[in-house]
N, C-alpha and C positions, 0 to 999 in steps of 0.2 A: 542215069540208071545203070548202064553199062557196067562204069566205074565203080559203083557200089557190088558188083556183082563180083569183080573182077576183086577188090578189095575184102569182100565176106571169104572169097577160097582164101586167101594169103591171112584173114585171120583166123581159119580152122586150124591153117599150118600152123601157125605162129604159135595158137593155143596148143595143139599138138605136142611139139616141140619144148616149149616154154614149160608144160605138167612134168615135165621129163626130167632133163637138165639145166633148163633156163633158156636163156637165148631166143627169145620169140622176137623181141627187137628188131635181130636181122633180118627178120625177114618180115615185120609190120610195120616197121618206120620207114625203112625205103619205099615201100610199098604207097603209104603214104604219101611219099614226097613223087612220086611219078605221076598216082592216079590225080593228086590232087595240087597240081603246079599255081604256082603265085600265093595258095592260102599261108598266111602267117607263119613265123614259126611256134609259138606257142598255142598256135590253135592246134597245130598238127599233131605236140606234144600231147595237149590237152584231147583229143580226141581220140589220140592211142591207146591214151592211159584207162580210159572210161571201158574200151574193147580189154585192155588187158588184166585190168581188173577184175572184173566176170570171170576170162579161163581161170586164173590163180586163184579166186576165193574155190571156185569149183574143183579145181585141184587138191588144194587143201581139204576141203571139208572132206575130199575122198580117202587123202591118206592120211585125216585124221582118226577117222573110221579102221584103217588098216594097220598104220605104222605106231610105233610106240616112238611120243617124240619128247624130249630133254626140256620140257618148259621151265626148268629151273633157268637154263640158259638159254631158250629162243626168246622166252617173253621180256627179259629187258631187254634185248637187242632189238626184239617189234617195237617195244615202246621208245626208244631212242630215235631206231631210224625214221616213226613217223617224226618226232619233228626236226628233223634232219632231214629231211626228203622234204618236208614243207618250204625249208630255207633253202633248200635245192634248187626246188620250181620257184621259191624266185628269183633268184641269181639266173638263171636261165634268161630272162627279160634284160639282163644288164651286161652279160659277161660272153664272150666267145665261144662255145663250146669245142669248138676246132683245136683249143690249146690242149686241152689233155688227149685227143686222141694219139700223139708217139709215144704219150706214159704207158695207156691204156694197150696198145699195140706191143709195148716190151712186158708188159705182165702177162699178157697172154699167152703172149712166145713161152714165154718164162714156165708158163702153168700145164700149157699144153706138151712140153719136153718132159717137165717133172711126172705128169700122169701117164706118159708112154712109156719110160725110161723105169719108173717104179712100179710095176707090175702087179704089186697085192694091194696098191694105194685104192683105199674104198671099196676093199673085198672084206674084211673082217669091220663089225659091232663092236669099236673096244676105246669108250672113253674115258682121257688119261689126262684130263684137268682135275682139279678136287673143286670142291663146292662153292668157293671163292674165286676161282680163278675162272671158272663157268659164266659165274654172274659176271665178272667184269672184263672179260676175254668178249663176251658179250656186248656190253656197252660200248665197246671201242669199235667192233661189228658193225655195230646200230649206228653210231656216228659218222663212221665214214661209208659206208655200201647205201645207206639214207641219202647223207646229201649225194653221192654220185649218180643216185636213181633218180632222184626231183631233181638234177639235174642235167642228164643227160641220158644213161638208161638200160644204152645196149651191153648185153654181157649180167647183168645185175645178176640173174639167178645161177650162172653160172660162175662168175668168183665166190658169191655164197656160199657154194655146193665144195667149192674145192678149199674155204675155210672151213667149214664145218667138219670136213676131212681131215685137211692136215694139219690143222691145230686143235680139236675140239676130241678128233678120232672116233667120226662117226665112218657109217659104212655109205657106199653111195647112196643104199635106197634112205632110209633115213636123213642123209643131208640133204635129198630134194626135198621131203617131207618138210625140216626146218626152215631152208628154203622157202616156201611157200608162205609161213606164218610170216615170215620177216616180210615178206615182197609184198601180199596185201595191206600191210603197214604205212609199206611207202608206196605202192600204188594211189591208196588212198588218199595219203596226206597230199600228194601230189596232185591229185582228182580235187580234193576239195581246195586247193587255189586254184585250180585251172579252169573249175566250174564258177569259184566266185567272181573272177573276172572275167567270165565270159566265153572262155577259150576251148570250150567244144564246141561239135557239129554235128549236134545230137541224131538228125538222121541221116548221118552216116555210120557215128561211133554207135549208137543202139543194135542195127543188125551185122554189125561186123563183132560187137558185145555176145549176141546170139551164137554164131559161128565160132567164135574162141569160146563159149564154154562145150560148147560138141567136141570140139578140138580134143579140148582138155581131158574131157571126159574119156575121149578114146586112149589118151595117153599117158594117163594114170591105169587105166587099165591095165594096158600092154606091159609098164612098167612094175605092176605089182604082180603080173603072172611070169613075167621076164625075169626079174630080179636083178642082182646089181652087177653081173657080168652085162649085162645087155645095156643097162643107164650108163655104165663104163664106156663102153665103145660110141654110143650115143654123146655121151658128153665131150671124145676127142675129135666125134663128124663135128658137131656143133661152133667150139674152141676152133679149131682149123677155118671152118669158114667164116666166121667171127675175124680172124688173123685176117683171111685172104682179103672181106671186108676194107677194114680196116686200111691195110696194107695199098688197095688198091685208092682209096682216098688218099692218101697221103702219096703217093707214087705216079698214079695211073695213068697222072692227067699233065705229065710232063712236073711231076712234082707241083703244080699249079699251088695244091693247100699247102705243103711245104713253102713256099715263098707268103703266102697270104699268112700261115703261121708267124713267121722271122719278122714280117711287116707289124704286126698285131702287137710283138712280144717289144719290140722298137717304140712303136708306138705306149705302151703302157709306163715302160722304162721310160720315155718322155717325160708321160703324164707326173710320173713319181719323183723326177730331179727336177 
């Protein structure tokens, strides 16, 4: 009971956070793996995803209501990444996910420089695709941010937010808005194998499901009376600790994942010759 207690704060946060600029991850999956030691990994997934699901659709439907969003170009990227994010979550069941975290780690870096260093980046509404390049600048979106969410997760709404930026040339508030519609896509597709095999914990993920959409709800708020100077500085806290995250897996532990990585990647190259 405790645990559930302690788990429902960390999914207000997460929803919070996640309505915002993305990045609920960081702070619901660890969360997970402390309160709830020895459970599976794909139930863990699978349980997160059920809570995270809830903030986002609630997120969404708030700045559907508020924001003007490009569905010429968000709606084939949701339709892609759902099933790309299906084939995610199951690859998850078979595949390491420890290997992409130093990719995942150098794009961050990557993401989080360019957004300090360029100062008007997702201050101006100005996009500079044409109507062809939308839809399928889109699909390629859906394809890869899909499988990397059913597959692994953390970060999802915030490379979103900084594609929809600086290729698509939305403003911040607007690319969390986008955001949104793509994440419940793969939310979902991800929810629906996680659920068919079994891999929730229904009373755990339902009232921690409760608690991220309050979250959310306060966080779309904040962010549509803020606007996108405030998602801005939000999005490089986020990013940052995201890096530190990361950073500290890979590093923390005497390089430990680093060695279990080089072993894994040995091992595969075996497999293959």
């Amino acid at each position: 009971m405790e645990e559930i207690i302690y788990l429902c704060l960390f999914a207000f946060l997460a929803g919070f956070i996640d309505s915002v600029v993305g990045g609920g991850g960081l702070i619901q999956l660890p969360a997970l793996f402390i309160f709830l030691p020895g459970l599976p990994v794909p139930t863990i997934f699978g349980t997160g995803k059920l809570a995270s699901i809830a903030g986002t659709t609630a997120a969404m439907l708030r700045y559907v209501r508020s924001v003007r969003i490009n569905y010429i170009a968000i709606l084939p990227a949701a339709g892609v990444a759902f099933v790309f994010s299906f084939l995610g979550a199951r690859a998850l069941s078979h595949l390491d996910a420890g290997l992409l975290k130093p990719l995942i780690l150098l794009l961050l870096i990557l993401v989080a420089i360019y957004t300090f260093i360029k100062k008007d980046f997702g201050s101006l509404h100005a996009p500079k695709l044409t109507l062809a390049k939308e839809k399928l600048y889109g699909l390629v979106v859906g394809m890869v941010i899909g499988f990397y969410d059913g597959f692994f997760g953390p970060g999802t709404g915030s490379f979103l937010i900084f594609v929809f930026i600086g290729v698509f040339g939305f403003n911040f508030l607007a690319a969390s808005a986008a955001a949104k519609v793509v994440n419940v896509a793969t939310n979902l597709s991800a929810l629906l194998y996680f659920g068919y095999k079994g891999y929730i914990l229904y009373e755990v993920a339902v009232p921690m499901a409760v608690c991220s959409v309050l979250g959310s709800q306060l966080g779309t708020r904040t962010a549509l009376k803020r606007g996108t100077a405030f998602v801005r500085v939000l999005f490089l806290v986020v990013v940052t600790g995201i890096i530190l995250k990361f950073g500290y897996d890979l590093y923390g532990s005497g390089g430990s994942e680093l060695s279990n990585l080089a072993t894994s990647v040995r091992q595969w190259l075996g497999r293959k010759g």
